[in-house]
Phi, psi and omega in degrees: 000138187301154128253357155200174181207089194299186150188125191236134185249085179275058149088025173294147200276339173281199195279007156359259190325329208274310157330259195340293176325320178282342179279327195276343187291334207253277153298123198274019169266006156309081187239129204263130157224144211265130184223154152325132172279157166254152155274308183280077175287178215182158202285332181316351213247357161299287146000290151356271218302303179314343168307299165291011160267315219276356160253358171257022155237004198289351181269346176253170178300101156188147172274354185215162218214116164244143179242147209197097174309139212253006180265018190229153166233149130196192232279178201282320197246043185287323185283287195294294175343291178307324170286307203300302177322339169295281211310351200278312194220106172306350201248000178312152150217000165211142157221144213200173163246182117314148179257181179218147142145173221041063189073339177298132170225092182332334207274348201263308198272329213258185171263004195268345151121196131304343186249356152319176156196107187275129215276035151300311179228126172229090174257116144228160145342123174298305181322296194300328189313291195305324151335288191292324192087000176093174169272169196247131183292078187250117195300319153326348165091184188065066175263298152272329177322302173327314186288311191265353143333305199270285202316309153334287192289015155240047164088002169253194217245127187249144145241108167294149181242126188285336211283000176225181176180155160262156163238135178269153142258034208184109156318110196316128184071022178226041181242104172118352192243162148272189200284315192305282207298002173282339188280354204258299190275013173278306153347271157326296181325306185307311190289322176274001134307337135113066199245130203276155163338310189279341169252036178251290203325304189288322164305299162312315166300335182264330201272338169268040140281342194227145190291129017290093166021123183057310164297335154311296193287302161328319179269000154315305193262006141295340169302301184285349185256323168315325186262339169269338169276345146290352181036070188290162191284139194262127171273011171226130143350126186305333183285338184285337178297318146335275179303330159295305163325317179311309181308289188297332153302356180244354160287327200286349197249315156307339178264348159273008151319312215267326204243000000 
């Protein structure tokens, strides 16, 4: 039996609160904690909300930390698969899968690799969590990229493990929105986020390959030069910006590797 499963419910409009109540009446290791909806919600209001679960354990015994979006599914031992892996690599400090949806399959469609881990489903390590500082409350989003990003340049080891998947049900960046403008504030994202020139260039020529044809990709990369002629303000450290430009130049020198 667990010993305990926070579940924050931040003022969500659908049937959540209403769930979670009837499972925590039948098991008391369940505890639904309730926060105000804001109206200007924000990716920061994620944050929040894990804080105000991450303080109703900080008082127990435990080593790996899972954050776990309510918009997802997968198999009954999806969970158990993932713990096996810390005792497995000491140096593990995040572990995760690829996702599917609506036909995307992250381990297939993105650039971001195997040491990516997307933060729909997030296991680290407590040392690393603690490490790391938490996730950093940025409203603008890229709130797990930053965690498992910063947890690399301090020496641990991030994993998707492919051999799984999650199912998302909600298109990434796109709630209240289409797509085309999520690809216009993924755009943004890239740049503020310290994401290099050259490997936007290339991300967008692959992203006008998938439909719609061009549009997408185009709003991509309008996202990103709008936000570098605003010189929008960066939530990361010049060393994590470093660090990241590295990465993507040493996949882009792996992928003309290939050819």
């Amino acid at each position: 039996m667990p010993e305990r499963w926070i579940i924050v419910d931040d003022g969500s409009t659908d049937r959540t609160a209403e769930i979670v109540e009837g499972y925590a009446k039948r098991y008391s290791w369940i505890e639904l904690v309730r926060r105000t909806q804001h109206r200007d919600r924000s990716f920061a209001g994620k944050v929040h909300s894990f804080n105000a679960g991450f303080e109703r354990v900080q008082s127990l015994q435990f080593e790996v930390i899972g954050n776990l979006d309510a918009d997802l599914s997968f198999d009954a031992d999806y969970l158990d698969f993932l713990m096996r892996k810390f005792p497995e690599d000491p140096k593990l400090g995040v572990a995760g899968t690829p996702f599917i949806e609506n036909g995307y399959d992250s381990a297939k469609d993105s650039f971001e690799g195997m040491n990516h881990v997307a933060g729909g489903c997030q296991l680290f390590r407590r040392e690393c969590f603690e490490q790391i500082g938490g996730f950093i409350a940025n409203p603008a989003g890229g709130v797990d990229w930053i965690a498992v990003t910063t947890a690399r340049m301090k020496g641990w080891k991030t994993r998707s493990f492919a051999e799984k998947r999650f199912h998302h049900y909600r298109t990434l960046g796109t709630a209240g929105r289409s797509s085309v403008a999520a690809s216009f504030s993924y755009g943004e994202k890239d740049y503020y986020l310290g994401g290099s020139p050259v490997w936007q260039l290339f991300r967008v020529a692959y992203r006008m390959t998938k439909r719609p044809v061009l549009i997408e990709g185009l709003a991509l990369l309008s996202g990103y030069c709008w936000a570098a002629l605003r010189r929008m303000k960066r939530p990361v450290s010049r060393e994590l910006m470093r660090f990241h430009r590295r990465e993507q130049m040493k996949k882009l020198r792996a992928i003309f590797a290939l050819f």
